[in-house]
C-alpha positions, 0 to 999 in steps of 0.5 A: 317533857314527853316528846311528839311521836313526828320527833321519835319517828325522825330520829328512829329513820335516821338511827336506820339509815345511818345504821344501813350505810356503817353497815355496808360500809364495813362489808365492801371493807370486809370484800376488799381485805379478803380481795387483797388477801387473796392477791388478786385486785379489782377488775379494772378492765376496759369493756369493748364491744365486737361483732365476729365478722367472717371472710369471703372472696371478694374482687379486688382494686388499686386505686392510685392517684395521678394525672395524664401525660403525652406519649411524647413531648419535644421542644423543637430547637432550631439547628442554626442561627437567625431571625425568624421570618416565618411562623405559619403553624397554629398554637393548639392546631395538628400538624403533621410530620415534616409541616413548617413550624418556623423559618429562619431568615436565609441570610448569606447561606443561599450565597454559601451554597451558590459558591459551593455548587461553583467550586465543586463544577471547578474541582470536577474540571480540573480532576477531569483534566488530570485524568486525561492527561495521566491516560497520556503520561502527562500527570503523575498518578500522586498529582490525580489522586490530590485533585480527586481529593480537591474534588471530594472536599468540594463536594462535601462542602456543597452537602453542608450548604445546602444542609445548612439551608435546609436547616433554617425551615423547622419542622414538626419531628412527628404527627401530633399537636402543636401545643405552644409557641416559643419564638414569634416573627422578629425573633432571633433564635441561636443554635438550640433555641426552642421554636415551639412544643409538639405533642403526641397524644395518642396514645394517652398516659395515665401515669401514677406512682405504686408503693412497693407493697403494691408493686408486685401485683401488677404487670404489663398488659393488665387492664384498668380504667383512668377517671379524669377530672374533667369527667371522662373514663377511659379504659386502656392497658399498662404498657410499661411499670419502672424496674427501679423505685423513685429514690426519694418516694420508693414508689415505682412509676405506672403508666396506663395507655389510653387511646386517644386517635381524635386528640380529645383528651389532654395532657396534665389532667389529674386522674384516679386510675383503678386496676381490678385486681385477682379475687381474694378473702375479705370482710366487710367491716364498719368503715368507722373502725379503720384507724391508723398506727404509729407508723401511718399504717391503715388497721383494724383492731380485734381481739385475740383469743387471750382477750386482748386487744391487737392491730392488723393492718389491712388493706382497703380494697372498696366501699359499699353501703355496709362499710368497707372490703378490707384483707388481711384480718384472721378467719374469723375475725373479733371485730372490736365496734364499740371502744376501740378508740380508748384501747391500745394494742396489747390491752386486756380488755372485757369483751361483750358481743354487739347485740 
């Protein structure tokens, strides 16, 4: 039976495409045994995208985290025992150097020192005596010189009464704040107990802890400028950076010194203190190509002049709209932008420029 002309032009199509695809089938098999003969393999090379960034000088800043501390912070302790009768100075409030923070309960110390004032007048007397009578020959110089002794142990004994009711008025040890109180009226304090906590807040401190990298670019007397929580910026100068690092961090503490003369500013208060820094080249690169490596150090990564991918770790010195200043890459340097997460250091990579 004839077949239809629609069945004829099917099976030529089919006949076409089958013959097509065997066809190209045995070409790239063809390719791929050359390839292998040759001894090279097919490319399979990550491609990356990178944009060629150039250096320029730039101001540089060290930002550090921290908080603000007092110049001085003293529990003031009583020096002798007894209840507390007295307590006139205000938690919060200035006080002066020598004000009455607490007064202990005089007890038999005013007695004490009645008797030593009694025993002194009868020491001096009696060496008095003496001494007339050694002008006469009556008393031998050795009986004198124990009665002068008699009389000078006395009048020791007269100085530590009357310091040891002295000692029952505690007192601010310099200007500042009296920031808390410890003991309240009633209370009994021993030799040492804490009456209450002075502050001396001017100057301020911002104090923060620098990594050893960083240590070296700082000295005392440079200016910098504490941002505080609370919304205050205040500018002030280093006045002291340790000489040897915290044991445990290896981190050298810093402290800023903030004038503070109305006592406005408070102790503890986190701060972020900036200290610029000497110009130096950078580059502004896109803020999302910033990684970090095994070791938590912040980097870029570029590419070399053999097509591989490297890690450069940098420093971070600002942020702007168009990214972030960082130092430390070559001059110029192939900023790998696009796939740099799907690369690792050491990699050879295909490299497009960023359109």
């Amino acid at each position: 039976m004839p077949l239809n002309g629609r069945y004829i032009a099917a099976i030529v199509i089919i006949v076409i495409v089958v013959a097509f695809f065997g066809i190209g089938t045995a070409i790239n098999r063809g390719e791929a045994n050359r390839t292998e003969q040759d001894g090279q393999a097919p490319s399979r090379s990550p491609r990356v995208v990178y944009q060629i960034i150039e250096a320029s000088e730039q101001p540089a800043f060290l930002v550090l985290r921290g908080r603000t501390e007092a110049v001085r912070e003293v529990s003031v302790r009583a020096e002798t025992g007894g209840r507390v009768v007295e307590a006139p100075a205000v938690e919060g409030t200035r006080v002066a150097e020598g004000d009455l923070l607490c007064r202990l309960d005089v007890d038999a110390r005013q007695a004490a020192l009645d008797q030593a004032r009694a025993d002194l007048r009868s020491a001096q007397q009696e060496y008095e005596g003496a001494v007339s009578l050694g002008d006469r020959g009556f008393r031998s110089t050795n009986s004198i010189a124990a009665l002068e002794a008699a009389r000078d142990g006395a009048r020791a004994r007269l100085e530590a009464a009357q310091q040891e009711l002295a000692n029952i008025y505690i007192r601010a040890p310099f200007d500042g704040w009296f920031d808390r109180r410890e003991a309240e009226i009633g209370d009994f304090l021993a030799p040492g107990g804490v009456c209450g906590v002075v502050l001396q807040l001017d100057p301020l401190l911002a104090v923060a802890q620098v990594a050893e990298r960083d240590v070296g670019s700082l000295d005392t007397g440079m200016a910098g400028t504490a941002r505080l929580i609370t919304g205050e910026v205040e500018s002030g100068v280093i006045r002291r950076i340790a000489r040897q690092a915290d044991s445990a961090t290896r981190t050298f503490r810093t402290e800023l010194e903030i004038p503070n003369p109305d006592g406005g500013l408070r102790s503890g208060v986190t701060a972020e203190i900036v200290i610029p820094l000497a110009a130096r080249p950078a580059h502004l690169v896109p803020t999302t190509v910033l990684a970090l490596n095994e070791e938590g150090e912040i980097g870029v990564r570029i590419i070399d002049g053999d097509e591989r991918v490297r890690f450069v770790p940098v420093d971070w010195l600002s942020d702007e709209s168009g990214g972030s200043w960082v130092s430390g890459l070559p001059d110029p340097a192939r900023v790998i932008v696009q796939g740099q997460d799907f690369v690792e250091d050491g990699a050879t990579v295909e490299s497009v420029p960023a359109q």
